[in-house]
C-alpha positions as CSV (number, residue, x, y, z in Angstrom):
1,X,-11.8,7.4,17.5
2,X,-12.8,11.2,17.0
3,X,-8.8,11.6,17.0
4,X,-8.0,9.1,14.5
5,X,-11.0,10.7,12.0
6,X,-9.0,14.1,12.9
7,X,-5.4,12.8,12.2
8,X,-6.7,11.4,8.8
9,X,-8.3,14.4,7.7
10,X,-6.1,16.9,8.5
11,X,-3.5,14.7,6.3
12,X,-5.8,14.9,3.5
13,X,-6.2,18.5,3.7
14,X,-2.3,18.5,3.8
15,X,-2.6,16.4,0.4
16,X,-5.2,18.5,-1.4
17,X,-2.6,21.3,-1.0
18,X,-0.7,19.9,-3.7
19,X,-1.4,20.6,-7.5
20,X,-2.4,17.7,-9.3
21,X,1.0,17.6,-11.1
22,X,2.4,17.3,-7.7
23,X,0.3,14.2,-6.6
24,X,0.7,12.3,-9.6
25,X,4.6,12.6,-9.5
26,X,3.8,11.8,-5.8
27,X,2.0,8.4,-7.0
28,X,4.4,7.5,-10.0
29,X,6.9,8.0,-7.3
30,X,6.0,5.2,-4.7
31,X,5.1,3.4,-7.9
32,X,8.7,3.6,-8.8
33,X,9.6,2.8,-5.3
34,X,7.7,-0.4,-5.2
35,X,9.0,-1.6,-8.8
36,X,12.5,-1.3,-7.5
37,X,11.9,-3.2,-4.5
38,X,10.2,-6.0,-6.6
39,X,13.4,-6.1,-8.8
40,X,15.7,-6.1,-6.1
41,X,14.0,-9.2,-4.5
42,X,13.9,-10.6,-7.6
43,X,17.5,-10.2,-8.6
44,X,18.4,-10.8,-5.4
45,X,16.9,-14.9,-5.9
46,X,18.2,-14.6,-9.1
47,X,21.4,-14.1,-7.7
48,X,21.3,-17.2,-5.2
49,X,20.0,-19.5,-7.8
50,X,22.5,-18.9,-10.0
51,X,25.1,-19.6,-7.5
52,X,23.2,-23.1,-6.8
53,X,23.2,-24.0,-10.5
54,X,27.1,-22.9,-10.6
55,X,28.1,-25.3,-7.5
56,X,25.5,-27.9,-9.1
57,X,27.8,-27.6,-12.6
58,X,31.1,-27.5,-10.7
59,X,30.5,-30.7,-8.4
60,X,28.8,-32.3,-12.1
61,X,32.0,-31.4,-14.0
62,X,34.3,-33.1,-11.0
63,X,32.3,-36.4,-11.0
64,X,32.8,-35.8,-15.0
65,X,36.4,-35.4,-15.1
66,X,37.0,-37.9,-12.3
67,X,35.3,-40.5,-14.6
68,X,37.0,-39.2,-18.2
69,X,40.3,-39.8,-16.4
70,X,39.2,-43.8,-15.6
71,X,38.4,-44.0,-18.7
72,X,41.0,-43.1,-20.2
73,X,43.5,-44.6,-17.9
74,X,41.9,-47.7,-18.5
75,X,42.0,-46.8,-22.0
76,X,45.8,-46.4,-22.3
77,X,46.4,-49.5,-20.1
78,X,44.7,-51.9,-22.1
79,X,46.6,-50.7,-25.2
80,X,49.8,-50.5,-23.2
81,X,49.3,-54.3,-22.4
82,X,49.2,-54.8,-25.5
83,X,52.5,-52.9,-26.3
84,X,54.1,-54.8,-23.3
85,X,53.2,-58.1,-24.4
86,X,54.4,-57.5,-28.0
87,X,57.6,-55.9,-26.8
88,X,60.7,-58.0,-27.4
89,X,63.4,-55.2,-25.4
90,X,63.8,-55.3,-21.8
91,X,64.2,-51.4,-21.2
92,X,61.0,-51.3,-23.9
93,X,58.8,-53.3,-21.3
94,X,60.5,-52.0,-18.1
95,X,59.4,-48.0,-19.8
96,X,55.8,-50.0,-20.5
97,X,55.4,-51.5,-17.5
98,X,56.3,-48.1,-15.7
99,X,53.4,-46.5,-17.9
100,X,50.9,-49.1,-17.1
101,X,51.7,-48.4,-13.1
102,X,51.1,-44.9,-14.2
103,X,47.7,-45.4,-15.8
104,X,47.2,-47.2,-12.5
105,X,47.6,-44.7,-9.9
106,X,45.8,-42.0,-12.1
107,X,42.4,-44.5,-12.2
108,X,43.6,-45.1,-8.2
109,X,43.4,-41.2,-7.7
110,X,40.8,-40.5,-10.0
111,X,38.3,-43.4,-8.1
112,X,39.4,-41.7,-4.9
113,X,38.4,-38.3,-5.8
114,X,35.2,-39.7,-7.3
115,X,34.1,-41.5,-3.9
116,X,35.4,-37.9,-2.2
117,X,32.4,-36.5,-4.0
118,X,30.0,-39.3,-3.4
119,X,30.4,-38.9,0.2
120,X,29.9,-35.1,0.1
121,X,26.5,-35.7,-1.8
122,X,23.8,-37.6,-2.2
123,X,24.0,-39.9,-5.4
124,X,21.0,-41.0,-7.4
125,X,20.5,-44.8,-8.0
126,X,22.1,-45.0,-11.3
127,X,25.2,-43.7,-9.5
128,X,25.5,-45.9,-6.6
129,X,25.1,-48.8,-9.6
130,X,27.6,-47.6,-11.8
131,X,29.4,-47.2,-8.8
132,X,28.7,-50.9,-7.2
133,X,29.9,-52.0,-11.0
134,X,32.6,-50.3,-10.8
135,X,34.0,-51.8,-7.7
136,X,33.3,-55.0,-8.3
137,X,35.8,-54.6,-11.6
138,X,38.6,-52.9,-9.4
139,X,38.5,-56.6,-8.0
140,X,39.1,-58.6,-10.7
141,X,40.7,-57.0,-13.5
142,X,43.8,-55.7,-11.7
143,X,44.8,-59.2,-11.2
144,X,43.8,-60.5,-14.9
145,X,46.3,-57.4,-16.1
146,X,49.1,-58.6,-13.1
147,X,49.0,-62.0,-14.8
148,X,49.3,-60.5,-17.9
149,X,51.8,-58.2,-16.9
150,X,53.7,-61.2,-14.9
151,X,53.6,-63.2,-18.2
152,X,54.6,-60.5,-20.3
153,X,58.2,-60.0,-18.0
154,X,58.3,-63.6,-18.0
155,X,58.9,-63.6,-22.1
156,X,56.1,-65.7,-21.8
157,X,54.5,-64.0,-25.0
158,X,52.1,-67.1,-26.0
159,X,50.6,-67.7,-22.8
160,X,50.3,-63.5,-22.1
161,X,48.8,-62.9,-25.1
162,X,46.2,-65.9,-24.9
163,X,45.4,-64.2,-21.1
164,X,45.1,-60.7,-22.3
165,X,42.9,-62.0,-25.3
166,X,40.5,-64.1,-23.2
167,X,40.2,-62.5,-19.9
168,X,41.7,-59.3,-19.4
169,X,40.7,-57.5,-22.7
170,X,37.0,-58.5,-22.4
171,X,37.2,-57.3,-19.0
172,X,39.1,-54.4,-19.1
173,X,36.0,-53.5,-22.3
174,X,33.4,-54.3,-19.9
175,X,34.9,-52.5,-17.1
176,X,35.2,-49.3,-19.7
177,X,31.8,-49.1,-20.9
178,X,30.7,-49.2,-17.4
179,X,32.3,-46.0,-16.9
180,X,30.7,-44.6,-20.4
């Protein structure tokens, strides 16, 4: 104990030694020292937390442009229908019916992507609905459009355009505003 009391006084005599000019650029010194420690831990979390929010607005902006690309592939196709079923050429609807496949595959890929990212993350609840509603359109309308479609190749304009009027439009609206 006697040693400790020795040890600490013979560093404060060492201390005293100094001028006071000395001891207070001693104490803004370590004052220094811990300010740049602080900031370093703080810009440290800084940094990590803006590389969470930059992952969170990357894996947002894919779900985003996966469901922009439905959209508007569902979008194109219901107009295309129309075109197709209007159509009076054969190369015409053979060059529509080629676009409406495209606008197929592109919803296709985009729904793939989308349930890529789904399984990657958690969703919230308004997701997995959208997503339930979603699915239970990619059941029904593809076939309403076939007909269509079908009808539509068949020169069958009357009984295509009374389909794509009652059934397919309405869903193909319904089907988009889920997406919205």
């Amino acid at each position: 104990m006697s040693t400790l009391k020795n040890d600490l006084s013979n560093h404060a005599q060492w201390f005293t030694r100094f001028t006071v000019a000395t001891r207070l650029a001693c104490g803004f010194g370590v004052l220094l020292v811990l300010i740049l420690v602080v900031g370093g831990i703080g810009m440290g979390g800084m940094y990590t937390l803006n590389t969470r929010i930059n992952d969170i607005v990357k894996h947002n902006n894919a779900k985003l442009d996966f469901a922009h690309t439905m959209n508007n592939a569902l979008t194109k196709q219901e107009k295309d229908i129309l075109y197709l079923v209007l159509a009076t050429d054969s190369k015409e609807q053979s060059e529509i019916q080629a676009r409406v496949q495209h606008q197929a595959s592109q919803y296709e890929n985009a729904t793939k992507g989308l349930a890529e990212i789904y399984k990657s993350s958690v969703p919230s609840e308004l997701e997995k609905n959208i997503f339930v509603k979603i699915q239970s359109h990619e059941t029904a309308v593809p076939l309403l459009v076939a007909k269509v479609v079908a009808a539509a190749g068949d020169k069958q304009s009357k009984t295509a355009l009374t389909l794509l009027h009652d059934s397919a439009k309405p869903a193909l609206k319904t089907w988009s505003n889920d997406l919205d």
